[in-house]
C-alpha positions as a printed NumPy array, in Angstrom:
array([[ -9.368, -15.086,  65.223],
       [-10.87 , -12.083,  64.257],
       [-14.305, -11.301,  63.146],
       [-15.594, -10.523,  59.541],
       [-16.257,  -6.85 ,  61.246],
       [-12.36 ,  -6.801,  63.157],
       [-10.644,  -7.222,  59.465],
       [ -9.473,  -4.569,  58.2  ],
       [ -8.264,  -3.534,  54.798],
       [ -4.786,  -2.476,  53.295],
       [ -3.451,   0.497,  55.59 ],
       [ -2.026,   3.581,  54.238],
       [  1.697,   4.073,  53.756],
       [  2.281,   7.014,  55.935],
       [  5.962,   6.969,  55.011],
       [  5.209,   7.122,  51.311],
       [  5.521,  11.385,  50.314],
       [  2.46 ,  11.461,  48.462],
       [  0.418,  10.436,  51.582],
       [  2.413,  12.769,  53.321],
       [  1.653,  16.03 ,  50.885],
       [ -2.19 ,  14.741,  50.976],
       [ -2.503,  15.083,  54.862],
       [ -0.607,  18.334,  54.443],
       [ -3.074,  19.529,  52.274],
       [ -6.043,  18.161,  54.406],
       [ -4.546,  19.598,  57.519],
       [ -4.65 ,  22.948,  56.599],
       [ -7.662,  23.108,  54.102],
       [ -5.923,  23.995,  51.065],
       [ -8.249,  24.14 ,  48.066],
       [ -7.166,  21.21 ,  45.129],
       [ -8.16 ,  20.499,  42.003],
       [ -8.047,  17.031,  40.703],
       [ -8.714,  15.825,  37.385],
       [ -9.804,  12.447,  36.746],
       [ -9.793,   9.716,  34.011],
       [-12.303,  10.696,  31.213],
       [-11.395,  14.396,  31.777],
       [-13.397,  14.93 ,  34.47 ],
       [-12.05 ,  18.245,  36.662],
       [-13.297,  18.959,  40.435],
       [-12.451,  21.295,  42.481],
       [-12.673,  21.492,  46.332],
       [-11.013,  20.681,  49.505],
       [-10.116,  16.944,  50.532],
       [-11.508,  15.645,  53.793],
       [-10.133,  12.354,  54.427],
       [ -8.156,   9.754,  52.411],
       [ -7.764,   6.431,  53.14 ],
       [ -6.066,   3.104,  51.099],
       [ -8.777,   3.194,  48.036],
       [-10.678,   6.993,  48.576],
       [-10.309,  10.607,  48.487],
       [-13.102,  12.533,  50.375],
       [-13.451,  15.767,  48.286],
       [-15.913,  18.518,  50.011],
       [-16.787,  20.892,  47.059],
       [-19.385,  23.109,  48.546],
       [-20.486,  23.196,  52.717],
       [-23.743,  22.533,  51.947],
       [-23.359,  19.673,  49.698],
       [-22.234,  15.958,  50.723],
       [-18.716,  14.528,  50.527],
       [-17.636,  13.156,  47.127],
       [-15.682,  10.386,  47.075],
       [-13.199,   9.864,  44.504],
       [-11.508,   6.211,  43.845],
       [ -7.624,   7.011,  44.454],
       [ -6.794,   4.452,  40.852],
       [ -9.198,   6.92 ,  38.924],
       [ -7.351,  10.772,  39.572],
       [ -4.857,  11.482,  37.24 ],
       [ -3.895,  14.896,  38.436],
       [ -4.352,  16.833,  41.704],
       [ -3.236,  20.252,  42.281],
       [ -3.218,  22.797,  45.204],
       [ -4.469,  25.896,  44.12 ],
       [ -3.32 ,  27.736,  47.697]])
């Protein structure tokens, strides 16, 4: 039986393409911008993703923003 700290949530479909084009894009540090509901527009480069999150690093300096996945409505490489 595990632990409440051994569960872990829904894992990321690594066969899906969009998953796929996301790590491609974190790999290799290509620049995005994403939209998001309410018109919101950032731009940056994405860190991590995971089931429910987007990391987006906009600036070095500045901490990771984390963007709910359910919430983007638009995210475009710009390199």
């Amino acid at each position: 039986m595990q632990s409440h700290f051994e569960q872990r949530g829904p894992r990321l479909d690594t066969t899906s393409p969009s998953v796929r084009h996301l790590q491609e894009l974190i790999r290799h540090s290509t620049q995005v911008s994403i939209a998001m509901e309410g018109g919101e527009q950032l731009r940056g480069t994405l860190r991590w993703q995971d089931a429910d999150f987007l990391a987006l690093q906009q600036q070095s300096e500045l901490p990771l923003v984390l963007l709910n996945r359910s919430k983007v409505v638009l995210l475009r490489a710009l390199g």
